[in-house]
N, C-alpha and C positions, 0 to 999 in steps of 0.2 A: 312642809318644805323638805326637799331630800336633802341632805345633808351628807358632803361628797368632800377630800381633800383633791386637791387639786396643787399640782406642781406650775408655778409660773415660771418660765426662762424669760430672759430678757436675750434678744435675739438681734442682730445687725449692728448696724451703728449708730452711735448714742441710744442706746435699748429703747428704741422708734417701736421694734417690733417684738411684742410680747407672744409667747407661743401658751397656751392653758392645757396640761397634758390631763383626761380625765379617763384613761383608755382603764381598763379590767378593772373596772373601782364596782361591778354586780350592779348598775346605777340600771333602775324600771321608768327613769325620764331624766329629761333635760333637768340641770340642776337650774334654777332661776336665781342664782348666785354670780352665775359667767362674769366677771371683770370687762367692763366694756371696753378697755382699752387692749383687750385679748384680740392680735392678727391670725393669730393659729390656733384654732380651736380644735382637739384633739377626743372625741367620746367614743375612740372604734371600741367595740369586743364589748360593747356591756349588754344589757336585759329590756333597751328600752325599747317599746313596743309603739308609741305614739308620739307623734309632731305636733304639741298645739298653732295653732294659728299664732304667727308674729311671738313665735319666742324665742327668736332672735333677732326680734326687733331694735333693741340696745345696741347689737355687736357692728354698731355701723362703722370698725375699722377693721373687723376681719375678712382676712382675705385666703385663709383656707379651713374647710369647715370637714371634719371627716368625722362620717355617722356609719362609717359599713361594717359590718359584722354584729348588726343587733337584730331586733326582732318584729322591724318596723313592717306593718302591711299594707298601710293608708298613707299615703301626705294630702294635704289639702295645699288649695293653690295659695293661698296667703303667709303658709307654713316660712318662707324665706324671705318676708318683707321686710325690709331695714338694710339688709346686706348689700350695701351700695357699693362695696368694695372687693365682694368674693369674687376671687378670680378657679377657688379652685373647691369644688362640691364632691364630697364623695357618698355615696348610697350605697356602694356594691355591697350585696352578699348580706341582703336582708328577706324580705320575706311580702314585697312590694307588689300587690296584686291591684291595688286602683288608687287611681289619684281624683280625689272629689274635689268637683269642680260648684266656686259656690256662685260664680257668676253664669249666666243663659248665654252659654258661647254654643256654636253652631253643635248640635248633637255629634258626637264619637270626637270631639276636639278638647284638649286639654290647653289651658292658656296660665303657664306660671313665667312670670316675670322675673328675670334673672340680669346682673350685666352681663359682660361676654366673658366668658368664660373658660374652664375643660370642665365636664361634667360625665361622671361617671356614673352609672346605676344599672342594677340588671333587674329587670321585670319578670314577675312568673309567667311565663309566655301563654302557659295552657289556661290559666287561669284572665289574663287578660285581653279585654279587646276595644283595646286602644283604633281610632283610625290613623289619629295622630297626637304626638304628643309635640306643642309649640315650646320652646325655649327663649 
């Protein structure tokens, strides 16, 4: 288990809204420690390379989730199951060349279920070929 401090703020009114800061902590994954009642989940600028499936399945009250500036190359479409609340996804400025798809969706169609969103991410353009990617 990686083993990561983590600053919690309690954030709004009556601290409803916790923010979990895990930003430049060198972290190579997702801590599996996240506080479930974390709305702001904070992991930019660390080393992690991989999204396992539903590991942030817990975080079913957070509503901004920022992962950009690490060293991610793959997500899988299950990878953001549970997040019934994220309104705000951040990927940019990773290293995001294919997204595995583990369901038989129509060939060159990517199907990740998300609610509505702002969704931000940049794809290696040269390296990928996407027909479409569904949100």
């Amino acid at each position: 288990m990686i083993s990561a401090s983590v600053v919690v703020l309690a954030l709004g009114p009556a601290a409803a809204d916790w923010a979990c800061n895990y930003e430049k902590q060198n972290l190579t994954q997702v801590p599996l420690d996240i506080p479930a009642n974390c709305t702001d989940v904070n992991l930019h600028a660390n080393f992690t390379t991989h999204l396992p499936p539903g590991v942030f399945t817990h975080l079913t009250q957070c509503k901004k989730l920022n992962i950009s500036h690490n060293n991610i190359s793959a997500v899988e479409d299950s990878t953001f199951a549970g997040l019934i609340n994220l309104q705000l996804l951040s990927l940019s400025y990773n290293k995001i060349y294919e997204i595995k798809n583990s369901k038989k969706e129509t060939p060159g169609t990517i199907k990740i279920t998300l609610p509505p969103l702002m969704f931000f991410c940049s794809l290696n353009s040269k390296s990928a070929s996407f027909k479409r990617i569904v949100l």
